[in-house]
C-alpha positions in Angstrom: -245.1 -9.5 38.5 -241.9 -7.6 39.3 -239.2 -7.7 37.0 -236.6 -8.6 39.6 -239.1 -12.0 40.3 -236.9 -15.3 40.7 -238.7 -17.5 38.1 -239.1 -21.2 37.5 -236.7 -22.9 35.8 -238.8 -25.3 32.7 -237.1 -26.9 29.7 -234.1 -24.3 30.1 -236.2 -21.5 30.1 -236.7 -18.8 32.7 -240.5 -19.0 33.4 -243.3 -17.2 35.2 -245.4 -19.6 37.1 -248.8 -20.2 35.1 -251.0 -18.3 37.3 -248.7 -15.7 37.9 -248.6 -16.3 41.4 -245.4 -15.7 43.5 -244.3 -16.1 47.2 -241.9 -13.8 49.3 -238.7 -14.9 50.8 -237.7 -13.4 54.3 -234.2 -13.1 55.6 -234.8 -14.9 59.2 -231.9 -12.6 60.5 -234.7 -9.8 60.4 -237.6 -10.7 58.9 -237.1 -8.5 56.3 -238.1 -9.6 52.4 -234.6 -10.4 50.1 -236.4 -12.1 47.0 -239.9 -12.6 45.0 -240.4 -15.9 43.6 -242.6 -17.5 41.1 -244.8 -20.3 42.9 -244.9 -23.3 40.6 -248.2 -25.1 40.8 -249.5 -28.6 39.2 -249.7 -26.5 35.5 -245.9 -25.9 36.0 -244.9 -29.7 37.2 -246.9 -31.0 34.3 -244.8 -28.6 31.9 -241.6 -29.4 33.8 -242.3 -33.2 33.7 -243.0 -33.1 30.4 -239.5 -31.1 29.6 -237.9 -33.9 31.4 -239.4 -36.7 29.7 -238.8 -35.2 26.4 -234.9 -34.8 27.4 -234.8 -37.9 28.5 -235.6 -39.3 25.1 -233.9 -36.3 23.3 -230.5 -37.4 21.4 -228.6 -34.6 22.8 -228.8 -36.1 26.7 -230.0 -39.7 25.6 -227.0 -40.4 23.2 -224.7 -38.5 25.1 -221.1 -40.6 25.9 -221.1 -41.1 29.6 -217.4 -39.5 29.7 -219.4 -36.6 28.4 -221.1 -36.5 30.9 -218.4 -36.8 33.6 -217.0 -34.2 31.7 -220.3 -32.0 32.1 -220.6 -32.9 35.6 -217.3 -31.4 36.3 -217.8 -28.0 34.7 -220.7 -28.0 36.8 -218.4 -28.6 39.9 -216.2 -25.8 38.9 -218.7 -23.0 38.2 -220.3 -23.5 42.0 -216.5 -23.2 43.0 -215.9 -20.1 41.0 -219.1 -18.7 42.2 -218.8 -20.1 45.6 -218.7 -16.3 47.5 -221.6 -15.3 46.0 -223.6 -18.7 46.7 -222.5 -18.8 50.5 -223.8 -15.3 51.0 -227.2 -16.5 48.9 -227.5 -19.4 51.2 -227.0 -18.1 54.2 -229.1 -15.2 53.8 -231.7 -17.8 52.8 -231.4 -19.9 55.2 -229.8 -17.9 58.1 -226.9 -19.9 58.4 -223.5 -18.8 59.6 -221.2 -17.6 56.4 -218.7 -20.5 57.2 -221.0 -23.0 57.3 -222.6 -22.1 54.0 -219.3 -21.9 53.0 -218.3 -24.9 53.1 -222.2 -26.0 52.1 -221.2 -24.5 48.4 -217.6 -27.2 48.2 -219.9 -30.0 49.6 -222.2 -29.3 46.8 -219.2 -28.9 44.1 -218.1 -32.0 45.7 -221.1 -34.1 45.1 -220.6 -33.0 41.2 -217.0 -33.9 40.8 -217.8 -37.0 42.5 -220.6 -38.4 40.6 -218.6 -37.5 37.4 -215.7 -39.9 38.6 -218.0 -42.6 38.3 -220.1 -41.7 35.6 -218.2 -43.9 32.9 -217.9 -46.9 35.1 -221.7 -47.7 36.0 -220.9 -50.9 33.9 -222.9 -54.3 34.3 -221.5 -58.0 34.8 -221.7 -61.2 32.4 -223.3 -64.3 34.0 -221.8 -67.8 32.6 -224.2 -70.3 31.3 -222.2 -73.0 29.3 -221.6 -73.3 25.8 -224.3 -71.7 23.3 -225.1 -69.2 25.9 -224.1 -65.2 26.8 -225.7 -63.8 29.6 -225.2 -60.1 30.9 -226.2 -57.1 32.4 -226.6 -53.5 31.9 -227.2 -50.4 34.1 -229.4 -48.2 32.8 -230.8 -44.7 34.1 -234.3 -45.2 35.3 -235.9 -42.1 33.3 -237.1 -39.1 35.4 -236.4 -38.3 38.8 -239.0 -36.5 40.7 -237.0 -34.4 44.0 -238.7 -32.7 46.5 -235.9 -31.4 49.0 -235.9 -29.2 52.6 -235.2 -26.0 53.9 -232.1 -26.7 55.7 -229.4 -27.4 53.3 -230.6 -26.7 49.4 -227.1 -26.0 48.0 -226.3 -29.7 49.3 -229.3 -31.3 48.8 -229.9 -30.2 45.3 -226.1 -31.1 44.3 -226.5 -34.8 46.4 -229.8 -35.7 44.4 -229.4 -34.3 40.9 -225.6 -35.0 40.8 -225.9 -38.9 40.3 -229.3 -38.5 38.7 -227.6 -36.9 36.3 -224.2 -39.2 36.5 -226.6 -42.0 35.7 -227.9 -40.2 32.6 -231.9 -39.4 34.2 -233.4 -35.6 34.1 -234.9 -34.6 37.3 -237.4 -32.0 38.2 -236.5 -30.4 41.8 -239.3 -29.1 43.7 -236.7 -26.5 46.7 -239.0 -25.6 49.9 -240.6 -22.2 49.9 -238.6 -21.7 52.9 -235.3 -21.8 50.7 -235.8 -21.5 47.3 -233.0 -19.4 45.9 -230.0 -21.5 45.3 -231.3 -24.5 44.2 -232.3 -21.9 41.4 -228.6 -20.9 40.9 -227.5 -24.1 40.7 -230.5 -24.6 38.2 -228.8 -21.7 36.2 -225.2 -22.6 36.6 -225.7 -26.3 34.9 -227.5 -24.6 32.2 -224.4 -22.2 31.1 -222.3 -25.1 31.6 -223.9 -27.0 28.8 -226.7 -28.9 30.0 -229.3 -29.3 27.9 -232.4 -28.1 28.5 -235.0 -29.7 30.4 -232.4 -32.2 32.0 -232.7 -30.4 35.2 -236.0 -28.1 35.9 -236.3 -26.4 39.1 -240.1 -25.7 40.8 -239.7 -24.0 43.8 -243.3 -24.6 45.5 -245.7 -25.8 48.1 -247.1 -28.9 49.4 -249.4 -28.8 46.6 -246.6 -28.3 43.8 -245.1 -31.6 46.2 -248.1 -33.7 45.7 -248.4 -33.3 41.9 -245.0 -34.0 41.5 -244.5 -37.5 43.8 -248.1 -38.6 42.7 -247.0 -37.5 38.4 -247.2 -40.5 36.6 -244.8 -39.7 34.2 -242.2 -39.6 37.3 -240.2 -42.4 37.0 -238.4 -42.3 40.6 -239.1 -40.1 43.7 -236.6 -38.9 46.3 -237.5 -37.1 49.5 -236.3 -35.4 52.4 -238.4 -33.9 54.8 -241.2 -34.9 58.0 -242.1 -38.5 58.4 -245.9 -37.4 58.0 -245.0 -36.1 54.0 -242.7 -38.5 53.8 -245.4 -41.5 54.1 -247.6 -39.3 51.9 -244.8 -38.8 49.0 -244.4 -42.8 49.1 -248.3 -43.4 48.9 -248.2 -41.2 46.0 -245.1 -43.0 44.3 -246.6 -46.6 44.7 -249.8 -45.5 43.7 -247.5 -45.5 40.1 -245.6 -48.2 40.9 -243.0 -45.6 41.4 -239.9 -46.4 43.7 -239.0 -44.1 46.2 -235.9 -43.1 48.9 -237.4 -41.2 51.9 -235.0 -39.2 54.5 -236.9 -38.6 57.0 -236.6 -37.8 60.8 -233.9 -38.6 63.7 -233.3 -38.4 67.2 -229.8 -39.4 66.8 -227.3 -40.3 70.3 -224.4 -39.0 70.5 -223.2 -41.5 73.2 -220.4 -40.6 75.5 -218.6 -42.9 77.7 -216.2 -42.2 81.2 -213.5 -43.1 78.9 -213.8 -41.3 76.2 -211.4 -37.9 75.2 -213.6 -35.5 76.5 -211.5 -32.8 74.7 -212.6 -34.0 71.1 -216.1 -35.0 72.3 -217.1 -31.8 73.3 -215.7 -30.1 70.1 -217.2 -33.0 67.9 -220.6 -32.4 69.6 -221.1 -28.8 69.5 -221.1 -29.5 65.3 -223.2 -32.7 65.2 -225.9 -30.7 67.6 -225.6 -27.0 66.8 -224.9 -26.2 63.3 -227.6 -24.7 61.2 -229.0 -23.8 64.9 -229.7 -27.7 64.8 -232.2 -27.8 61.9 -230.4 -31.5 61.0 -232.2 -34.9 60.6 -229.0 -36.1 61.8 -228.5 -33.7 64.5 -227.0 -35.8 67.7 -230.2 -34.3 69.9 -229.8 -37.2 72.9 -226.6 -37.0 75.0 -226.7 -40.3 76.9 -223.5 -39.5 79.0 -222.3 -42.6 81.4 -222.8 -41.7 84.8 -218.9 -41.5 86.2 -218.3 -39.1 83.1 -217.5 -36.5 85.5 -216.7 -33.2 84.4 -218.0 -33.9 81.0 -221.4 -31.9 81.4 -219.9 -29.1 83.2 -217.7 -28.3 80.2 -220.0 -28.5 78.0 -222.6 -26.3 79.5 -219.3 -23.7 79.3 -218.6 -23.9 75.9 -222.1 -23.6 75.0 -222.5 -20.3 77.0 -219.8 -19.5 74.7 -221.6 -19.5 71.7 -222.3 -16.1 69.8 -226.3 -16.2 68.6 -226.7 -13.7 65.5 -227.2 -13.1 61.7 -225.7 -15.3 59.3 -223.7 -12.9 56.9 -221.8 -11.9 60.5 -220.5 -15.4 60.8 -221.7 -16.3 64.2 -221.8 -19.8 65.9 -225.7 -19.8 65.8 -228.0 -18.3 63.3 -231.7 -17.9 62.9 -234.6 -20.6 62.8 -235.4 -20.5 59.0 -239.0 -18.9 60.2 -241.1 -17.7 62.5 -242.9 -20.7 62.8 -240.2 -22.8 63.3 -239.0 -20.4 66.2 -241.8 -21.0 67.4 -242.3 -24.5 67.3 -239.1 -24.5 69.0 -239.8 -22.7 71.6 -243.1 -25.1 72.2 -241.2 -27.8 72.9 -239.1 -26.1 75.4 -242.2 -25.2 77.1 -243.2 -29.0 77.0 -239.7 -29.9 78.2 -240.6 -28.2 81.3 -243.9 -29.3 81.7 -242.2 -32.7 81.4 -239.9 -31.7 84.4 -237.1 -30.8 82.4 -234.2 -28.3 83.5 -232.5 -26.0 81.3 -228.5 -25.9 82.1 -228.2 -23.2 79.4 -230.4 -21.7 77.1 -234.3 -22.3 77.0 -235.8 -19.8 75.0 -235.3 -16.8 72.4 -232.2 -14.2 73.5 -232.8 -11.4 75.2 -230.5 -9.3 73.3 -232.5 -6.3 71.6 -230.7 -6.0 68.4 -232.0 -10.0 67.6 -235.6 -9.3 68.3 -236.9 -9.2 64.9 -235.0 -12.5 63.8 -236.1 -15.9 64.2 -233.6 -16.9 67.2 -233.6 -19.3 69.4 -230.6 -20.2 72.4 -228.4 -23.4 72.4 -230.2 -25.3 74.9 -229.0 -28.7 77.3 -231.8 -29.7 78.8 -231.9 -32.4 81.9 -234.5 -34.0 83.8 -236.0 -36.2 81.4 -236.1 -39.8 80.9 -236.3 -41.6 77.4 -239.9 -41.3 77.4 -240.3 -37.9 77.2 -241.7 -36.1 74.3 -239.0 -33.9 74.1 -236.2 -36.9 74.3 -238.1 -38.6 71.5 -239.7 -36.4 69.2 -237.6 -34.4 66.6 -237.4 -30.4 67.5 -235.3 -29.3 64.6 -233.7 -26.3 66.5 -230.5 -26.1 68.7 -231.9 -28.4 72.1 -230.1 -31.4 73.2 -231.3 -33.6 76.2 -229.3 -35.4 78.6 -229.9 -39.1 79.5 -227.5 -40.9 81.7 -226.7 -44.2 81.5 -224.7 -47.1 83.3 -223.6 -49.8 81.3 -222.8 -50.6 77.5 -226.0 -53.2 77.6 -227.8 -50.0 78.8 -226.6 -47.6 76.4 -227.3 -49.9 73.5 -230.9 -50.4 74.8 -231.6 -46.4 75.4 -229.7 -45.5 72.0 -232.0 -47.9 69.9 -235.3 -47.0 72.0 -236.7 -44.7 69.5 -238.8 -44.6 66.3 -235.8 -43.3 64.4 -232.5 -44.1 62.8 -230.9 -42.3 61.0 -227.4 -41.2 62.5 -225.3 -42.3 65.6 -222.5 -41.3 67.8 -220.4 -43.4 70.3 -217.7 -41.9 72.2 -215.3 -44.2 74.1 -211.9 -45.1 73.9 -212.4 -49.0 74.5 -212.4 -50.5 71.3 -215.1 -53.8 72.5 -217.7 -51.2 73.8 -217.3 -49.2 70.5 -217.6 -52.4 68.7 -220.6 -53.6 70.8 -222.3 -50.0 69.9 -221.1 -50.4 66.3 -222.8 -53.2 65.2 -226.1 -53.1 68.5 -227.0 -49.6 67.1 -230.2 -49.7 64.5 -229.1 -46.6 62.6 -228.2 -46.1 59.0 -225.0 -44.3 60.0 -222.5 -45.1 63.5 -219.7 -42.6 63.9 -217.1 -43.9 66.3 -214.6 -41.0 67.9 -215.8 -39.2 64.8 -218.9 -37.0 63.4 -219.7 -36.2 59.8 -223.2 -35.2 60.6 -224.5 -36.0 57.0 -221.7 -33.9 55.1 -219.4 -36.8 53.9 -220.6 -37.0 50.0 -218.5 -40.3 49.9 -220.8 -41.9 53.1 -224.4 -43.9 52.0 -226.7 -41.7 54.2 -230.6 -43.3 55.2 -232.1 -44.7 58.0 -233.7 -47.5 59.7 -237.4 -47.3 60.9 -239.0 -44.2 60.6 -236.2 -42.4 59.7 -236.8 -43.5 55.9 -235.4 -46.1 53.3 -233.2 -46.4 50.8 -229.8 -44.5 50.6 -228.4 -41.3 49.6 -224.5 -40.2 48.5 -221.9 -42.8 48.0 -221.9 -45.2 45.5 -225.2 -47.0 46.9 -227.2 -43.5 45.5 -226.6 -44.4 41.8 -228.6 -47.9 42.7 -232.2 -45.7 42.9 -231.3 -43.8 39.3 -230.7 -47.2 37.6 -232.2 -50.4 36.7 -231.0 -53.4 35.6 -231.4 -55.5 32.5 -230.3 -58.9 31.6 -229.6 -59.8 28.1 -229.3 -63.5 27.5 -228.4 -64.8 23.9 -228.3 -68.4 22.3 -225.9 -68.8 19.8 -224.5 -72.2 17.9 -225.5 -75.4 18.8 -225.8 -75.7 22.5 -225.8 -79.9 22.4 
């Protein structure tokens, strides 16, 4: 094993992975190698599981004040501030992602930190009144060890937005990264270490789908979160009941971005170049169906001009569209835009990989609006995870509602009008864990619950409805005197 290997992070130690066996991470900007990494396999989650069970019990993390930890959290926050250039660079080399978005990728992730420490000494229970004789309360407590398996497409923020309020609650967690993605979940691994968390709170296990499956289906894993495919996702939750384990899956979207005759067009077509393009689309909450109201005039024309206007290249150059984290998901990309035109579809911009020589050996693929297609398309229902929208047209707010909700997902929304009874209607019609009116946040808001309906998963992530999977509840009841 090289010397320069990335290694696992178990019980606070810098590890090899027990059979020695490591993976290579590729820059998609060229396809060129950037990092070795130890692959974790079962050996290493049942060493890592046990490092978090032990710290669970341990005095130093058990017995810890929770204004301790609040105080903990924030040094955390501060380190991935103070290292924050360093990070961005990490991540977007990674992941391919433009510099400004990774950017502001590292604050979301110090934010989720600072957050969860502002409520980390307030997770306090209720008292229930019973009459004389009697005292009846509750208490929060943290449900043990958290099992997280997390994507490719935001690590920094999704290993900050799962082991932040694990950690707030007072759980250890063992965090499996994607292969696809591994290296700064491992930094933020290291930075909570220097900060003074003790070991085996937080063990990191960068691995495959079979390092996956031994973690969700451990069953010394208290609680399991997940984000990924809805095929994984239904296979992490088999594993976790199999334990009688509890579980939050986020899983797939199709979300609409739904624009109306009346709506500012100006904002709309800034809002929905973010909430469809960044990370070259690779977002569950990615606003992939335009349903545009037919009378909207002028609306598709400008966007079709601002899209042209996008710059396509490697991340570290700060462009408006990186990579496709890998070759295979270029490709799978550019699959469904074959489909789409098997399917009748027309490409207004875009439609396949750019021509431009000095991108060939990255994993590109062109913002594309494709028209043509009805709801039932594959390509207007399935999830592509790449930078393609599709445009539906629509007539009326009853019809909107009906297309918008026509889909095995639900996970984010977006409804553009300036009437505030059709944005009402939409608000509450809408089957979707999140509705943005006039606005986007395309999953970034730390303070904003974040799950879906149907197949886009249960359970909720960020905000204050997070903490509710890292604790339980007991009741303490207590006879005292004569109660007569």
């Amino acid at each position: 094993m090289s010397s320069d290997t990335r290694l696992l992070l178990v019980d606070g130690d810098q590890v090899p992975a027990a059979d020695g066996r490591t993976f290579t991470v590729l820059d998609p900007a060229d396809g060129r190698a950037i990092a070795q990494v130890a692959l974790a396999g079962p050996a290493d989650v049942e060493q890592a599981v046990a490092a978090a069970r032990a710290a669970f019990a341990s005095p130093e993390w058990a017995r810890m004040r929770a204004a301790d930890r609040a105080r903990l959290l924030l040094r955390i926050a501060d380190a991935i501030r103070n290292q924050g250039e360093r990070l961005a660079r990490l991540e977007s080399q990674d992941v391919g992602k433009p510099l400004s978005q990774a950017k502001a990728d590292v604050e979301s992730a110090a934010r989720y930190f600072e957050f969860y420490a502002g409520v980390a000494d307030k997770l306090g229970g209720s008292t229930i009144p019973l009459g004389p004789g009697l005292i009846d309360y509750t208490v929060r407590e943290p449900i043990g060890v958290s099992g997280q398996i997390i994507p490719f497409n935001y690590p920094l923020q999704n290993t900050a937005r799962g082991s932040a309020p694990a950690l707030a609650a007072g759980c250890t967690v063992v965090l499996k990264p994607s292969p696809e993605a591994p290296l700064t979940p491992l930094e933020i691994g290291r930075i909570a270490l220097e900060c003074g968390l003790p070991p085996g709170v937080l063990n990191v296990v960068p691995g495959d789908g079979e390092t996956g499956a031994a973690l969700a289906g451990h069953p010394d894993i208290d609680q399991v979160t997940f984000t990924g495919s809805v095929p994984t996702g239904i296979k992490v939750a088999q594993a976790a009941a199999a334990n009688v384990v509890p579980s939050v899956t986020e899983l797939g979207g199709k979300s609409p971005f739904v624009v109306f005759a009346d709506a500012d067009f100006d904002l709309a077509l800034t809002a929905i170049l973010g909430a469809s393009f960044s990370n070259a689309g690779q977002m569950c909450s990615a606003g992939t169906r335009l349903l545009l109201q037919r009378g909207a005039e002028g609306f598709l024309e400008r966007l079709v001009e601002k899209i042209a206007t996008l710059r396509v290249g490697p991340g570290l150059k700060d462009p408006d569209i990186g990579p496709l984290v890998t070759a295979g998901q270029r490709d799978r990309v550019l699959g469904y835009l074959d489909l789409a035109r098997q399917e009748g579809a027309v490409p207004l911009t875009g439609g396949g990989a750019p021509s431009d020589p000095e991108l060939a050996d990255g994993y590109y693929v062109e913002p594309t609006v494709l028209t043509g297609l009805t709801n039932d398309a594959r390509c207007a229902r399935e999830e592509i995870f790449g930078p393609v929208i599709t445009v539906i047209d629509f007539g009326d707010p009853d019809e909107a509602l009906e297309i918008a909700n026509d889909s095995p997902y639900g996970l984010s929304s977006y409804v553009w009008t300036r009437d505030i009874d059709k944005a009402m209607r939409l608000a509450q019609g809408i089957r979707a864990g999140q509705v943005y009116v006039n606005a986007t946040g395309v999953g970034t808001g730390v303070e904003l619950p974040f799950g879906g309906y149907k197949h886009s998963g249960w359970g909720r992530e960020k905000g204050l409805e997070a903490l509710a999977s890292y604790t339980q509840t007991k009741n303490v009841c207590i006879g005292f005197g004569s109660r007569s």
